[in-house]
C-alpha positions in Angstrom: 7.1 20.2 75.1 7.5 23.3 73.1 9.2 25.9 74.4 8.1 29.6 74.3 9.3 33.1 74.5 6.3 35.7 74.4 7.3 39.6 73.2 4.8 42.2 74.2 4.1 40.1 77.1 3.1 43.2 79.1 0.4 44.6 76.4 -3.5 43.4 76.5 -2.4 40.1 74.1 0.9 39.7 75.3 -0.9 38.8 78.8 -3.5 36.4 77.2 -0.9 34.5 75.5 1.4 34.2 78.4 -1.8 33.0 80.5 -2.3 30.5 77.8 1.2 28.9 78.2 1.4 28.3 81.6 -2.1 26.8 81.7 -1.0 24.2 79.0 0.9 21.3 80.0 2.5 20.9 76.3 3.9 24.2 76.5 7.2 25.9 78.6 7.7 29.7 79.3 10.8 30.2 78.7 11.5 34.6 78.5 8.8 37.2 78.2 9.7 40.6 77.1 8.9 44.0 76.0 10.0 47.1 74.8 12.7 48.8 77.5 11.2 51.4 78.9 8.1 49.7 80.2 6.9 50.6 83.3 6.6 47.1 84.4 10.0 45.6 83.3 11.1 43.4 86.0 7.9 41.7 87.3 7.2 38.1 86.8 5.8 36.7 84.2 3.2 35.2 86.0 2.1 37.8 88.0 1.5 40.0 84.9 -1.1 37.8 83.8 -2.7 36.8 87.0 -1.0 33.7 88.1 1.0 32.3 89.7 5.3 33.1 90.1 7.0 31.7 87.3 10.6 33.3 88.1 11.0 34.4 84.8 11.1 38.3 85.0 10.0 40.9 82.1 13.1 41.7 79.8 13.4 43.7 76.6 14.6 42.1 73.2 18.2 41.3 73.3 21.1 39.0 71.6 20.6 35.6 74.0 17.3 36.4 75.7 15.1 33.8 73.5 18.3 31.1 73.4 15.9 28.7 75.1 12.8 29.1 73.2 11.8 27.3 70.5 9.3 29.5 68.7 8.9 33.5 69.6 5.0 34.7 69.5 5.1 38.7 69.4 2.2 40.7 70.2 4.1 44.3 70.7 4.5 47.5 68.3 6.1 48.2 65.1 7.8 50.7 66.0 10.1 47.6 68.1 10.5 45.2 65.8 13.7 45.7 64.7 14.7 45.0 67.8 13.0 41.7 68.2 14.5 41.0 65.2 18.0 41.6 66.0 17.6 39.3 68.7 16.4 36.6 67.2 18.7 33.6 66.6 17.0 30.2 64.6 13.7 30.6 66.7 10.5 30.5 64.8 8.5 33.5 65.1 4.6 33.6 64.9 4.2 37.6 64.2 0.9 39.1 65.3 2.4 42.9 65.0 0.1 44.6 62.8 1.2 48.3 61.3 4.5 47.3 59.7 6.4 49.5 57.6 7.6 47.5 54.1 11.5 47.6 55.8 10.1 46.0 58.9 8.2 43.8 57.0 11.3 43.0 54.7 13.0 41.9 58.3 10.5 39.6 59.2 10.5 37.8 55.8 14.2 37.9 55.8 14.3 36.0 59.4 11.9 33.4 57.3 14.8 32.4 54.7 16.4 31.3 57.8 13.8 29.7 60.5 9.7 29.3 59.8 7.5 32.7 60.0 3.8 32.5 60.7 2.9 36.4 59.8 -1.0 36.9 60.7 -3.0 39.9 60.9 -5.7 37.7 62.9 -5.2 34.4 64.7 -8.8 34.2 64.8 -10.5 30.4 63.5 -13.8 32.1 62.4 -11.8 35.2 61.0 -9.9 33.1 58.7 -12.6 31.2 57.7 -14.5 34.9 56.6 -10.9 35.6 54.4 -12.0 32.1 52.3 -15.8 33.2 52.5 -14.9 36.9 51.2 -12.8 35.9 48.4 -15.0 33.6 46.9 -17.9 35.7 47.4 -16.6 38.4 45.4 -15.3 36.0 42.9 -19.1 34.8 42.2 -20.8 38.3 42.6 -18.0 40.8 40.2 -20.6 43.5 39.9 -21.5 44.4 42.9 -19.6 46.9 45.6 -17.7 45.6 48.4 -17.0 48.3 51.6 -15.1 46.9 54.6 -15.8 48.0 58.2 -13.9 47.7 60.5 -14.2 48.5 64.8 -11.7 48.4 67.8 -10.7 50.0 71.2 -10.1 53.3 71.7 -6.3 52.3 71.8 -5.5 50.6 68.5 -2.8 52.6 66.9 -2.9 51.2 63.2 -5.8 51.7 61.1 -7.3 50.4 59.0 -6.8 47.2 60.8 -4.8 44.5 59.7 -7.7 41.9 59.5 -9.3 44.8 57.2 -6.6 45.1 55.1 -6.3 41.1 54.4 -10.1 40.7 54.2 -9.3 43.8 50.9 -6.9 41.7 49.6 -9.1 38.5 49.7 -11.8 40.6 47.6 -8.7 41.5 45.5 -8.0 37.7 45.2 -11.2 36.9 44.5 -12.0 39.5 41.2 -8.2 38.8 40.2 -7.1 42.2 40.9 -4.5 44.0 42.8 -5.5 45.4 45.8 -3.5 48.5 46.0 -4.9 49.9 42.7 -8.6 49.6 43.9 -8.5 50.3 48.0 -10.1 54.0 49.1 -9.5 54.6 52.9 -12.4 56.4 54.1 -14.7 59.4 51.8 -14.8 63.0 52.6 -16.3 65.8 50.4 -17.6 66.1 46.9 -16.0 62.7 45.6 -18.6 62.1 42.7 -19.9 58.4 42.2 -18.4 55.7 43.3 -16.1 53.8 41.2 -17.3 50.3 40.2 -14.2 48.7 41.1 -13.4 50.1 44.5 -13.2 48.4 48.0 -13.6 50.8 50.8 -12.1 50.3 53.8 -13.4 52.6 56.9 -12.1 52.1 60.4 -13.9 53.0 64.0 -12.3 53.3 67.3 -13.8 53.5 70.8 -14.5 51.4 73.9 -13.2 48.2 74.6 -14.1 46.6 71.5 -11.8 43.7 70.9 -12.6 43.3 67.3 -15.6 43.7 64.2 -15.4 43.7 60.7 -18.1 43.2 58.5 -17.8 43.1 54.9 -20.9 44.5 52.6 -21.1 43.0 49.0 -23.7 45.6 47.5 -25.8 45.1 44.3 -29.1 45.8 43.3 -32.0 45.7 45.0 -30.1 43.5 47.5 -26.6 42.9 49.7 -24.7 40.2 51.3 -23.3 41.0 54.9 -20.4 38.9 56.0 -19.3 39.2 59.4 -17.0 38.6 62.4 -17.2 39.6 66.0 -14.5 39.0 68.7 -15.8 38.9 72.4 -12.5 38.4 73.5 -8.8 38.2 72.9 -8.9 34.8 74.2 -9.8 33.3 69.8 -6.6 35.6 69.4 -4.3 34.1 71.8 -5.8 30.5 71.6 -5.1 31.0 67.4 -1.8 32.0 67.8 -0.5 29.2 70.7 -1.6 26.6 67.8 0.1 28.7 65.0 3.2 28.0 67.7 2.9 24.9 68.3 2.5 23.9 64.2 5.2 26.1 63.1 8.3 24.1 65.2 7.7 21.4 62.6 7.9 23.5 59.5 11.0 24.2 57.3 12.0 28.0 56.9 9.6 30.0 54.8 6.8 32.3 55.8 3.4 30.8 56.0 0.1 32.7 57.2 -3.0 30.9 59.5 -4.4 29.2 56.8 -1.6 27.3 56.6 -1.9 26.1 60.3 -5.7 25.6 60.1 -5.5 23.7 56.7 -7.6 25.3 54.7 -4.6 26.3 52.1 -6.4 25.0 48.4 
């Protein structure tokens, strides 16, 4: 049995995932929580995700709150992380908080010199099978333009997303390149040509678009359209319960879904 503590529990995934634990036998709710000040602090677990009453009632982060858990699966904000962190003791932590900030990013790997880290953008199977697909892509096809697209609802903070951002770096990977020098968020204006060597990234918001990101490989005469498209959170949560249930096992460090799926070469 492994035991579970979900933070962000009230948010769209926080929900999913907490639905996804008490409907699996191998798994134990043990605390949900959020940030403070949410409207819903106090309700049960279970009712916030359309089940039944677990007697385990919304809390925020705190010293003690995840001393039962085994593993801590966070689906919340950036802006509380620092709080989750401070409140962690030896629990592994599968981090699905996109948006950090390099301190907050520093914390999390800092927690992962002491208890195992899985830090994802995207939990998704078929999303981390497009990361492999990009990178070697690019790797075989040097010379022609890569732009990244990516599309979610109307209330998605960060952008671009995540899964955008790591599907950049797996063209950087690919070509042997650092990302950083060779990313352009978005055009606007009189730019001139385009530079060989750039990967655009371009983000859309509306609806209730849970998730699409296609990747365009451009040469001449011809290009290659590599895709994903979520029709639910559901991939999400499903992705990161296994990423939970694998990372109890590991040793301290910080490891990243291909590590769970197997696919690490």
């Amino acid at each position: 049995m492994t035991r579970i503590a979900v933070n962000g529990a009230a948010g769209r995934m926080g929900r999913m995932v907490l639905a996804g634990v008490l409907l699996d036998e191998g798994l134990q709710l043990v605390a949900a929580t959020d940030r403070p000040s949410h409207p819903n602090r106090g309700a049960d677990a279970g009712q916030l995700c359309g089940k039944w009453t677990t007697g385990i009632a919304l809390d925020a982060p705190r010293p003690g709150i995840y001393d039962g858990a085994d593993v801590v699966v966070d689906f919340s904000l950036a802006e509380g992380i620092s709080e989750l962190l401070a409140a962690l003791g030896g629990q592994a932590l599968v981090m699905g908080t996109t948006g950090l900030s390099p301190e907050q990013l520093a914390g999390v790997q800092a927690h992962g010199q002491r208890a195992p880290v899985v830090l994802a953008s995207n939990f998704s199977t078929g999303v981390n099978l497009l990361m492999g697909l990009v990178a070697r892509a690019a790797q075989l096809l040097p010379d022609y333009d890569v732009e990244i697209v990516e599309m979610h609802h109307r209330h998605k903070r960060d952008a671009p997303s995540g899964t955008a951002l790591s599907l950049g770096q797996a063209v950087a990977m690919g070509r042997g390149e650092v990302f950083d020098s060779h990313a352009v968020y978005g055009r606007h204006g009189m730019l001139g040509p385009r530079e060989p060597s750039q990967i655009g990234l371009h983000a859309l918001r509306g609806g209730d678009i849970a998730g699409e990101h296609t990747v365009y490989l451009a040469g001449a005469g011809e290009r290659l359209v590599l895709g994903h498209l979520s029709t639910s959170r559901e991939a999400f949560a499903t992705g990161a319960l296994r990423a939970a249930r694998w990372v109890v096992a590991r040793p301290p460090g910080l490891y990243d879904m291909i590590d769970v799926l197997g696919l690490r070469t």
